[in-house]
N, C-alpha and C positions, 0 to 999 in steps of 0.2 A: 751138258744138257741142261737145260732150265725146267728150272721144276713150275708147273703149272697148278699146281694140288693147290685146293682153295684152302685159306685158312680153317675152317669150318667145319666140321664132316656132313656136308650136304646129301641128303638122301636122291633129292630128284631135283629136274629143273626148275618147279614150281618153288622150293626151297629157296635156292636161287635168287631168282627173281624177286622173293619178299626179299632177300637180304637186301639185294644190290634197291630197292624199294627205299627201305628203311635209314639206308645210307645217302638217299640223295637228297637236299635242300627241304628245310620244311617249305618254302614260297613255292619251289617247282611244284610239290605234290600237291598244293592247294589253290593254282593260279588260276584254274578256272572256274573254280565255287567263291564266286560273292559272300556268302556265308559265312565259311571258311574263313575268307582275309578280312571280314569283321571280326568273326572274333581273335584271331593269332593280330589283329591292331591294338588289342587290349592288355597283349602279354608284355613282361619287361622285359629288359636285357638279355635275363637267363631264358626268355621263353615262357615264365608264368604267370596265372592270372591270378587277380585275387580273390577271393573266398566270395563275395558277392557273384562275380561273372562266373566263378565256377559253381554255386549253386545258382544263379540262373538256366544258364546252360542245362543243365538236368531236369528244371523244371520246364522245360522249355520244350528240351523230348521225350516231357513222362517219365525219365529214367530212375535209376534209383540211386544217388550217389555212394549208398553204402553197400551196393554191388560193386561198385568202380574201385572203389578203395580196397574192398578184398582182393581183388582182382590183380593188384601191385603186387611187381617184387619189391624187394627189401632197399633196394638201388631207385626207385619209382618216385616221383615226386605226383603228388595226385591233384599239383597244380599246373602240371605243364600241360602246353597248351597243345601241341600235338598228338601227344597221350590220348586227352580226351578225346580231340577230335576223331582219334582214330578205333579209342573204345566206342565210340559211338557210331560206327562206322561210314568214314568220310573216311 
């Protein structure tokens, strides 16, 4: 019989769906905001931006960067560009 058990211990389907979310493409999640693929054209290789475009970006939506940074786990790089966009919610 094939085991279907997700890797995860998902509670619900809403769980889910962030996963399977999280896992697909940064370009697909971002294709339709303009915005967006401005700023992820600024990231490098790895996907991050530099210390200017990322305090831009904060100052841009009010935010407060040193909420963002506590906000990381330990594994979090608090220049990748997805990250942010998506603490910021995009």
């Amino acid at each position: 019989m094939l085991d279907t058990t997700l890797p995860f211990p998902y509670q619900s389907d809403q769980q889910l769906a962030d996963w399977q979310e999280s896992q697909s493409s940064d370009d697909d999640r971002f294709d339709d905001n303009g915005y967006c693929q401005s700023f992820l054209a600024h990231t490098d290789a790895e996907g991050n931006v530099s210390e200017s475009v990322l305090e831009q970006i904060f100052d841009e939506h009010g935010s407060d960067l040193a909420d963002f940074t506590e906000s990381l786990q330990h594994d979090q790089s608090m220049f990748n560009g997805v990250l942010i966009l998506n603490w910021l919610g995009y």
